[in-house]
N, C-alpha and C positions, 0 to 999 in steps of 0.2 A: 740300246737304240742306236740308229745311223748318226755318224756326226751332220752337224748342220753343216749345210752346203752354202753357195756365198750369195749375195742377193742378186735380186733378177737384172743388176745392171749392167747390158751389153756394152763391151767394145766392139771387137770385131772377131773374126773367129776366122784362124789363119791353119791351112790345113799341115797335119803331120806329116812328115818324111820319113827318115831313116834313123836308128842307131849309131851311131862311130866305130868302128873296128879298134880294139885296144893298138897299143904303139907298144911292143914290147921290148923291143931296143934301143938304145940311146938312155935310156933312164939312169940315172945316179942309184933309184933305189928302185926295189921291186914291191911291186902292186899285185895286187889278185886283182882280176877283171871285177871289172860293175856292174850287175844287172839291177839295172829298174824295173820295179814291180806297175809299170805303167802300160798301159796297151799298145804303144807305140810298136807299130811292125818292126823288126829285125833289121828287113831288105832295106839296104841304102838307093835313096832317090841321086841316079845318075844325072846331071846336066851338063851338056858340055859348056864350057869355059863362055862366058856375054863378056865384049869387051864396047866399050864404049867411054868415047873420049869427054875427059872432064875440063873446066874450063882452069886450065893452068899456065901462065904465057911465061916462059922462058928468059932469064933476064943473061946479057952479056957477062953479068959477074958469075955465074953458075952455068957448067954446061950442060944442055937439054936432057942427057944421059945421066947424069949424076944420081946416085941413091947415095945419099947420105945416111938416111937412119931408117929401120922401120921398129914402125910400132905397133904392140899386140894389145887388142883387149883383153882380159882374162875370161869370163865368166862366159862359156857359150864358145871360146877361141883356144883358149889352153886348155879345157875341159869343159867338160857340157855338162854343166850345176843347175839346169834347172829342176829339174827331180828333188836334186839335193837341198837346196834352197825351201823349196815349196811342203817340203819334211820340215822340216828346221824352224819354219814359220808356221807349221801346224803343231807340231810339237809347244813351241812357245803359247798360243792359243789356247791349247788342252792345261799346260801349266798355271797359266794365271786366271783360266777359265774364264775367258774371253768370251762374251755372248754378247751375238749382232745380228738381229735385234735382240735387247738386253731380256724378255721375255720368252727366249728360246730355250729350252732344257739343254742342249745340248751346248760344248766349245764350238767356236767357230771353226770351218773348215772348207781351204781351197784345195777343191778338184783340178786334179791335173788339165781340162780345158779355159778352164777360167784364166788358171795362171800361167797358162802359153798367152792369152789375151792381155792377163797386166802384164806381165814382164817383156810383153814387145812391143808395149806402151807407154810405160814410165819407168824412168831409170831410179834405181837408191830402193831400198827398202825402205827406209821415213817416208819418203814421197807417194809409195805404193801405201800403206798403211793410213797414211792421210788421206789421198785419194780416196779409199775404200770406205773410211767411217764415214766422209763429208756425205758420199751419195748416199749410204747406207743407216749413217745413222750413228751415232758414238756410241762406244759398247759400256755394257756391267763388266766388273773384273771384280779379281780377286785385289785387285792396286786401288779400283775404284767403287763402290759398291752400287753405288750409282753413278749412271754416265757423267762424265766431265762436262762442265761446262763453260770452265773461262778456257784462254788460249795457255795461260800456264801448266794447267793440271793437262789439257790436251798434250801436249808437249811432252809431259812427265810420262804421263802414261804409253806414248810411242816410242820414247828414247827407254825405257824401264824394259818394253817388250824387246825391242831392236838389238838391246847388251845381249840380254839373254839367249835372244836367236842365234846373233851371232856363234857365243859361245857352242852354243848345241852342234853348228855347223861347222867349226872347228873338230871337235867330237868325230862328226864322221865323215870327214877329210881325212883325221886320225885313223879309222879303222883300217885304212888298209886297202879299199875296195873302191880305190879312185883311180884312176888313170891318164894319162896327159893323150889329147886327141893325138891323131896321126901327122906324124911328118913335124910337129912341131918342137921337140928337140932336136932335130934335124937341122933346121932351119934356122934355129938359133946359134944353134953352133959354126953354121955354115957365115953367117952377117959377122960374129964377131972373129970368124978367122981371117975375115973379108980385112976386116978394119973397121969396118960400117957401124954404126952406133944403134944400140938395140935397148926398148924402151918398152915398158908396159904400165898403160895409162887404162882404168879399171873407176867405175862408178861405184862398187860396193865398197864394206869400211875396211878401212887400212888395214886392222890386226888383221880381218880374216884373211885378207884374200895378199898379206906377207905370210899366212901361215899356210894357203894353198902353195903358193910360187915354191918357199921352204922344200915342201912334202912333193909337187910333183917334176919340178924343172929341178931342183938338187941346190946345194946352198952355194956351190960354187956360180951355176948361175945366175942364181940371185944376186949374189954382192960384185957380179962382173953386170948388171947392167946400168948402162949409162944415163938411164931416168925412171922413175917408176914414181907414177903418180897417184892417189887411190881419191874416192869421193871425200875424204877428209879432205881436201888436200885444195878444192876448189870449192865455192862457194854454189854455183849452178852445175845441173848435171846434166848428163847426155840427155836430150839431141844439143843441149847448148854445149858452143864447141870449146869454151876454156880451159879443160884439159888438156886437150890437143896444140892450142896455141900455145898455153904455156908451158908444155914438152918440148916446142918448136925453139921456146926461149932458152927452156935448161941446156937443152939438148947444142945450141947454139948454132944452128944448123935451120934453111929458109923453110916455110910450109912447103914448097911445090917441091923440094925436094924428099920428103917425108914420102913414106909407104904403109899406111893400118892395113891394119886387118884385123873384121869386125864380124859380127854371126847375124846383126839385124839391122833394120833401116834405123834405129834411134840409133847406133853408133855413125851407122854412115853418114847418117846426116850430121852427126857432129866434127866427122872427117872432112865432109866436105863442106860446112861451116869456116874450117878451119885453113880453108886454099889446098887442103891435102889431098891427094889420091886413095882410093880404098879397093879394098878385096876385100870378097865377101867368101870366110868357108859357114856354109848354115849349115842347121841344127833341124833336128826333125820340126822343131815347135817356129822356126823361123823358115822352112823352106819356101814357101808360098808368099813371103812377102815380094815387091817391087821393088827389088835393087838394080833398075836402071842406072843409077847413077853410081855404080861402082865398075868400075873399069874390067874386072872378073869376076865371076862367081864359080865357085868349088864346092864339091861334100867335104873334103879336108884337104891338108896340106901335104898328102902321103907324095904327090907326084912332083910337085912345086918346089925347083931347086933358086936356088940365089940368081942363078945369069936370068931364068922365067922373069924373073921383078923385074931385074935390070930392066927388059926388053920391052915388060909394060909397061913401065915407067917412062920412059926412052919415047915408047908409042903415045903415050898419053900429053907429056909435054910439047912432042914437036907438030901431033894433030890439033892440039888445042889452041 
């Protein structure tokens, strides 16, 4: 029989763009390409560059020019894991046999539309999984045999799911068949040759996405960047911006001189929460949102050399 599909409760439904072309250079280690078994067309959605000034005023202690640090999201920015995710969490679903509503025969199961809708609406996997039962309903499992009903066992039963995913998603990161988007080894190499301080501030959980960074940016990158914050790490998640502020504190270095770069408006707006500047490279499942308030928007980073920031940056602070 079909797995269950997720219930009829709409967000919003944000139209598909393109695939990411592999980056086969610059890598530490070598990857086989990724294809997703998802409908998503091939052909990359071309836009040129939207630049528009954010409100950032320039203080005499810092010059207007200055790029002090930037910083990357991971999930959708270093790699485009929603597929991979959206596995990972169906996977866990079929394992604990998760049914929502608890009288369904079948595991629960999100279609690749649905979960272009949650994930460019709520950040954290806990937060999405909450989200999902409250409107839909708390599920049977194999943890619970009847739905939960205090806040404790709710709890147990989404941190019990959320271990497991993760680890699955680890799994196939492992395989081999991952790849870091374009241009963003590049780019990173290019900041800390700079001198520039380079940071990656991430809403999912810590292991996982230290053992993405590990596998696709290489370990040397890893333990050369100058902050990496992950959803452990803060108490509120994106669009709330206290990631980003407190990267601004590690990092030691003002908000307006900071540079993200993010794949959807829940990051942006936690960039721009944060007095930061942001670039936007999307993803096919985030091409169609409203990133007015990012100062660029890209398909990826293939073209986007270190002086490009500067320049935006530069433009951004002295129009503002």
């Amino acid at each position: 029989m079909p797995p269950t599909t997720m219930g009829s409760t709409s967000l919003f439904l944000p139209t598909a763009g393109a695939g990411a072309a592999a980056a086969a250079t610059a890598r530490r280690h070598p990857f086989f390409s990724h294809r997703s078994h998802s409908n998503v067309p091939t052909t990359r959605l071309r836009r040129e560059p939207r630049f528009v000034a954010v409100s950032a005023a320039a203080s005499p202690a810092s010059p207007a020019s200055s790029l002090d640090a930037l910083i990357f999201d991971c999930d959708g920015v270093i790699l485009e894991s929603e597929n991979l995710h959206r596995q990972a969490y169906n996977d866990a679903f079929a394992h604990f046999g998760v049914r929502c509503p608890p009288a369904s025969a079948d595991p629960l199961y999100w279609d690749e539309a649905f979960y272009d809708e949650l994930q460019n609406r709520i950040g954290g996997g806990k937060p999405k999984m909450r989200w999902y039962f409250g409107e839909n309903g708390w599920p049977s499992s194999k943890i619970f045999e009847t739905p939960p009903s205090t806040d404790s066992d709710k709890e147990k039963l989404v941190d019990i799911i959320q271990v497991w995913k993760t680890e699955r998603y680890k799994e196939i990161i492992n395989s081999g068949t991952v790849e870091p988007r374009p241009g963003v080894l590049r780019l990173m190499d290019e900041v800390k040759g700079a001198g520039i301080k380079l940071a990656v501030c991430s809403a999912a959980t810590k292991s996982s996405v230290i053992m993405c960074l590990e596998n696709l940016i290489g370990l040397e990158r890893f333990n050369g960047l100058d902050c990496f914050l992950a959803g452990d790490d803060v108490k509120l998640k994106k669009p709330d911006p206290t990631i980003y502020i407190t990267a601004a504190e590690k990092l030691g270095v003002e908000s307006k001189n900071c540079l993200v770069v993010e794949d959807s408006v829940i990051g942006l707006q936690a960039a721009k929460g944060a007095g930061m500047s942001c670039i936007i490279t999307y993803t096919p499942s985030t091409a169609s949102q409203d990133f007015t308030d990012a100062i660029a928007t890209y398909p990826d980073l293939s073209n986007m050399r270190l002086e490009d920031l500067k320049l935006l940056l530069q433009k951004t602070l002295v129009t503002g």
